[in-house]
C-alpha positions in Angstrom: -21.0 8.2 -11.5 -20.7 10.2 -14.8 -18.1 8.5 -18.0 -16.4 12.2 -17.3 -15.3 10.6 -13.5 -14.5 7.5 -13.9 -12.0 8.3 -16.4 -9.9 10.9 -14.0 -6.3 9.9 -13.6 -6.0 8.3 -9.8 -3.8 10.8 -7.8 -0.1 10.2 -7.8 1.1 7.8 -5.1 2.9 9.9 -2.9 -0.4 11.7 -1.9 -1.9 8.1 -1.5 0.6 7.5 0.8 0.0 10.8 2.5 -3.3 9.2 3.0 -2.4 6.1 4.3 0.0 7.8 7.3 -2.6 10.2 8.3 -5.2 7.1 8.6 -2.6 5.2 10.6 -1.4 8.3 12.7 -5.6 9.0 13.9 -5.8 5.5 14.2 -2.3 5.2 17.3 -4.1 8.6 18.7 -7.4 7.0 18.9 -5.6 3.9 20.5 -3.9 5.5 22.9 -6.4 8.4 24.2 -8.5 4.8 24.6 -5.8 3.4 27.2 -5.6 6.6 28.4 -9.3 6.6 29.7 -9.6 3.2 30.3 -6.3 3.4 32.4 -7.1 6.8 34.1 -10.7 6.3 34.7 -11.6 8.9 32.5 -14.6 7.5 30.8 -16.0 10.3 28.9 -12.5 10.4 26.6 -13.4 6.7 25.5 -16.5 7.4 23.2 -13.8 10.2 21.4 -10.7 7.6 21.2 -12.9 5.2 19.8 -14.5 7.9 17.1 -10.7 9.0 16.1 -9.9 5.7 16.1 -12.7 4.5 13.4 -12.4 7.4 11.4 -8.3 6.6 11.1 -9.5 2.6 9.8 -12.0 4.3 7.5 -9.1 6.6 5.9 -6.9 3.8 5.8 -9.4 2.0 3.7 -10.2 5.2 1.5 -6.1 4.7 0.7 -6.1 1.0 -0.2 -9.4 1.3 -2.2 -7.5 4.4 -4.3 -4.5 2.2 -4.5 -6.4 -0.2 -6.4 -7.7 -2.8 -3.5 -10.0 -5.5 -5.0 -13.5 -5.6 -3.0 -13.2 -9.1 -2.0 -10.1 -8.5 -0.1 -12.4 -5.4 1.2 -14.6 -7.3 2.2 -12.2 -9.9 3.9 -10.3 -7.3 5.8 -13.8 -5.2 7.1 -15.1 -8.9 8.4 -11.8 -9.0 10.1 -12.7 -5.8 11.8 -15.9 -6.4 12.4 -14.9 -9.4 14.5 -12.3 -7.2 16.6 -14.2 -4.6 17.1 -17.3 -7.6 18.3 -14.0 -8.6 20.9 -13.3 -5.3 22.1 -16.8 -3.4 22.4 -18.7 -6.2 23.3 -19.1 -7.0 27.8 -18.5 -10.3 28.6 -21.4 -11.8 29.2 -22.1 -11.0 25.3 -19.2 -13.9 24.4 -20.1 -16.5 26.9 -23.7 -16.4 25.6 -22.7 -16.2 22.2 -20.1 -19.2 22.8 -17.2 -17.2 21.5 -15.4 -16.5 24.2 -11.7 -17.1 23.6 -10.5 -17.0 27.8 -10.8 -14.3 29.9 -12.4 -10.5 29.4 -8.7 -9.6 29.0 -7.2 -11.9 26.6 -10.3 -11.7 24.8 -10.0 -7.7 24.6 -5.9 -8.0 23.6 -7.7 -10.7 20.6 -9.9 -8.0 19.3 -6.8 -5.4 19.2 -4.7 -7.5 18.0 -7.0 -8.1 15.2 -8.1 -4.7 14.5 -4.3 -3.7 14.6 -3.8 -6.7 11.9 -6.2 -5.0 9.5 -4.6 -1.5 9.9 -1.4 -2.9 9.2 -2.4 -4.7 6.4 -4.5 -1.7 4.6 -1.2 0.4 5.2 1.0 -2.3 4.0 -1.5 -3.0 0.8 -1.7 0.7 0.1 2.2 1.0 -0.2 2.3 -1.9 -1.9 0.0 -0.9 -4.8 1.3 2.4 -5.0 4.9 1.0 -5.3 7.3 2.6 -8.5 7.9 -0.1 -10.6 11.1 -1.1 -12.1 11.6 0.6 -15.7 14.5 -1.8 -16.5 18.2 -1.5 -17.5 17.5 -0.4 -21.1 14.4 2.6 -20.4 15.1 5.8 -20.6 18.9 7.1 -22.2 20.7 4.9 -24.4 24.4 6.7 -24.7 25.8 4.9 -21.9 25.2 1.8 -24.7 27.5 3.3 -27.3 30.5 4.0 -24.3 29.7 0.0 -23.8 30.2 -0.8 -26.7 32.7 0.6 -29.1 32.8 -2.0 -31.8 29.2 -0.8 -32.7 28.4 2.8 -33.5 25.9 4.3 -35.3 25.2 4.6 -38.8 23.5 6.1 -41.3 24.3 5.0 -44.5 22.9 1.7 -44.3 25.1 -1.2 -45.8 27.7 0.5 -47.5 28.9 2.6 -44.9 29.4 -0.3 -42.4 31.4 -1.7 -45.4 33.3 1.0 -45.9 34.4 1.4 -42.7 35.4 -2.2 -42.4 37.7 -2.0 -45.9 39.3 1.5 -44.3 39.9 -0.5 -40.9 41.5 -3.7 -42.9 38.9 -6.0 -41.0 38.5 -9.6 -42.8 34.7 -9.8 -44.5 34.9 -6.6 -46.2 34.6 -6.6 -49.8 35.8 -4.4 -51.6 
């Protein structure tokens, strides 16, 4: 990577949340053409639902990573789905040799989506998180509301001996004359 691309401004935040529901929209579709051919016997649609459903994860982490996602809580969240993905793509005699089977093929399918579903959330929720508009404050932007606030001070331009002035026409006590 040149100097000339690292330094391009990030993209504003309403098109990395554009991102963030298209990866979580492909990801729902994916999920639920899966049931769909798992439910209906129709096992030539799995191999797609599970494509559309990987390419959805990978777009949600394209979104956090431009949000500004540190790459150890990358790499905490892909182990995450690493391991649901082991729970639902793996038969079962894959967990009872390996020892990590939770119950049944069932419960231990629900644990995998459950988990992969966790990390989806959680790139989303990260993504909209970092790309959240931050508070200016009371005081940013236009003072003249202050001055309507406020009448006892106003603005001036003389330094010193204006104020003073205006204190000796207004017969205020510390005036000097």
């Amino acid at each position: 990577m040149s100097l000339a691309e690292a330094a391009k401004p990030a993209p504003p935040s309403s098109t990395i949340r554009s991102y963030a529901m298209i990866g979580i929209v492909l990801y729902a579709f994916g999920l639920v053409l899966n049931e769909i051919g798992n439910g209906l016997t129709q096992l030539w649609l799995v191999p797609y639902a599970d494509t559309i459903s990987a390419l959805g994860f990978v777009i949600a982490l394209y979104t956090a990573a431009l949000a500004g996602l540190g790459t150890r809580l990358t790499v905490l969240i892909g182990l995450i789905y690493g391991i649901g993905i082991f729970y639902v793509s793996e038969p079962d005699a894959t967990y009872v040799a390996s020892d990590l089977k939770i119950s049944s093929y069932n419960t231990t399918h629900f644990v995998g989506l459950g988990l992969i579903g966790f990390t989806m959330i959680l790139l989303i929720a990260l993504a909209f998180y970092l790309t959240r508009a931050k508070n200016p404050g009371p005081l940013a932007g236009d003072f003249s509301n202050l001055l309507q606030l406020t009448p006892m001070v106003k603005p001036h331009l003389g330094g010193c001996r204006s104020i003073q002035a205006e204190l000796r026409a207004q017969n205020r006590p510390g005036a000097k004359g």
